[in-house]
N, C-alpha and C positions, 0 to 999 in steps of 0.2 A: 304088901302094897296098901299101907292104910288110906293111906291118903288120895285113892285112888277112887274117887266115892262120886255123887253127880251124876251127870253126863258120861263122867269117865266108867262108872262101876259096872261090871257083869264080868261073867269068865268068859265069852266068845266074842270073839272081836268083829266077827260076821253080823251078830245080832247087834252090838254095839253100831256099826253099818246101816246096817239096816232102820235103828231107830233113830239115827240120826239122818239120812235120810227123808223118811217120814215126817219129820219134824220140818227140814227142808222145802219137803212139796208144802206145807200147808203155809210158809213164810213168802218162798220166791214167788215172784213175780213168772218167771219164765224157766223152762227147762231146769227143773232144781236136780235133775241127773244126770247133766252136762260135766261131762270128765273132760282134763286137757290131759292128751295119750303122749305118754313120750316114748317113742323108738329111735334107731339108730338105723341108719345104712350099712353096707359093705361096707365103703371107707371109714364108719363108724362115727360118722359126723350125724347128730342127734337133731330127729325133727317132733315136733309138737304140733297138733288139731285140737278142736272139742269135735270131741261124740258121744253120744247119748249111753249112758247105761241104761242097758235093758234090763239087769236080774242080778239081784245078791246071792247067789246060793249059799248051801251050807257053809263050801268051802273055795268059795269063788265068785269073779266080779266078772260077766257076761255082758258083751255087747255085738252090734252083727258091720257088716259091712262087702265092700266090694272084696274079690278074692283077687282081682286084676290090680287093685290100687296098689299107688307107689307104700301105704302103708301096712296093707297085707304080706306085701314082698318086705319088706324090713320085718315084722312080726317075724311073719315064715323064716326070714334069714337070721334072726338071732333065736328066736325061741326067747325072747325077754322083752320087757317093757315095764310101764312104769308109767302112774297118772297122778294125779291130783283132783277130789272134787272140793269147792270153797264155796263158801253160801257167805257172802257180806249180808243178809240177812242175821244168821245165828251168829256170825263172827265165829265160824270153826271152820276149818278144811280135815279132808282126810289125803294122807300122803301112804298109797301103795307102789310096793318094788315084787317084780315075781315072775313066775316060767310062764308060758304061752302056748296054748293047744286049741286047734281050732276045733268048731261044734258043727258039726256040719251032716245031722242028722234030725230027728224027729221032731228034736227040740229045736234046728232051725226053721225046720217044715213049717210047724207053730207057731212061732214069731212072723214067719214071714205071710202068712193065711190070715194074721192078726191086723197087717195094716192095711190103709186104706187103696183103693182098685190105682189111685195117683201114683203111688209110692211106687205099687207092687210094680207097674209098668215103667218108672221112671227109674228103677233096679234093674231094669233091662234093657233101657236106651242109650243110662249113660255110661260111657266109656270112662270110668271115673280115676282120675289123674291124667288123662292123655289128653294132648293139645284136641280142641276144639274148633272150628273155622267160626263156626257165630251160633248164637240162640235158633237162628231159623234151623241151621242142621239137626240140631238138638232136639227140637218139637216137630221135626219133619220126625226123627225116625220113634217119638213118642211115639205118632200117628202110625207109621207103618206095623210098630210094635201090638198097638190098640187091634189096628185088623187083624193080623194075625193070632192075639190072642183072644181077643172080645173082654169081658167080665172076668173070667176065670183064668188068670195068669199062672202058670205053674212057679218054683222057686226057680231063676237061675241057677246052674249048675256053678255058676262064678259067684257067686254071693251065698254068704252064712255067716257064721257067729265064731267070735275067739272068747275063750275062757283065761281068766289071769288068774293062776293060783298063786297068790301071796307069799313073799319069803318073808316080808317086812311089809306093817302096816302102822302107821303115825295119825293117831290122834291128837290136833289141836284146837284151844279153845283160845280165845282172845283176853286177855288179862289186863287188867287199869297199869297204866304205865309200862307197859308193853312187857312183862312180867308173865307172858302166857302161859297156858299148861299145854306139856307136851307129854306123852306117853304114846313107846313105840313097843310094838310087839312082833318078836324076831325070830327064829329060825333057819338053820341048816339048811335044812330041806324039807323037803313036801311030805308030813305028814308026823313029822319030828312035833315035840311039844313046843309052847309058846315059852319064850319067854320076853317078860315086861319088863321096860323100865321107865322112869322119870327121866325128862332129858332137861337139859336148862333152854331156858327161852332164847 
């Protein structure tokens, strides 16, 4: 893969992620780890959000969320999914495809002890996807939420984190006359080797 040099070069495609990211936070303006999460339904009819990546790991893309949300129950129902992050900053996106396992231990303990006393309690007020009556109910049961826990909110037992291990992951950069580079890195299955290829624009 000579040509494969840049931006594009390194053998892990995690740290490729990762530095491309980096690069990201110091350009956006806002949330430069804003992912749009694609799942599907039972009926298999495909829905899209942005949510926040929290963690690159070695060999995974980590983010948290409701365990009760219409898109936890799609996760949990397929075991798959599939995002996209884009930075019109750098003029690159990265396009990931892969299995789904939720993180729902120490490591979510941590994340969630991480945010601020707002969050931690508005993780446990709202009802997240289910119909709503109005904002007042909403900040009424902040408030109920607030007394019963004070300062120190334990983690919801409904909220934690999904891990996406990559079958396919697509590097692109934006190219004069729309001649882009594209480079996907693909595998089988989970733990299989990479392999790369150039793809046309």
């Amino acid at each position: 893969m000579s040509d494969r040099s840049g931006v594009f070069a390194g053998n892990d495609p995690f740290e490729i992620a990762r530095r491309w990211l980096a690069e990201a936070e110091a350009a956006e303006p806002n949330d430069a780890n804003a992912i749009a999460l694609g799942t599907v339904d039972a009926a298999g009819l495909p829905n899209v959000r942005m949510v926040l990546l929290k963690e690159i790991e070695p060999a995974a893309f980590v983010f948290f969320t409701n365990y009760e949300s219409a898109k936890a129950q799609e996760l949990d129902g397929a075991s798959k999914a599939a995002f996209v992050m884009h930075w019109k900053s750098l003029r690159r996106q990265i396009r990931v495809r892969g299995t789904v396992e939720r993180e729902d231990g120490p490591q979510a303990d941590a994340y969630y002890a991480s945010r601020s006393l707002k969050s931690r309690l508005g993780a446990w007020a709202s009802q997240q996807s289910r119909p709503l009556a109005s904002r007042a109910t909403l900040m009424a049961e902040v408030a109920r939420i607030t007394a019963r826990f004070g300062t120190n909110p334990p983690r919801p037992p409904f909220w934690g984190g999904y891990r996406i291990v990559p079958l396919e992951i697509e590097f692109w950069a934006d190219g004069a006359f729309r001649l882009h580079d594209r480079f996907i890195w693909r595998r089988d299955a989970v733990g299989e080797e990479w392999s790369i290829q150039r793809l046309s624009p």
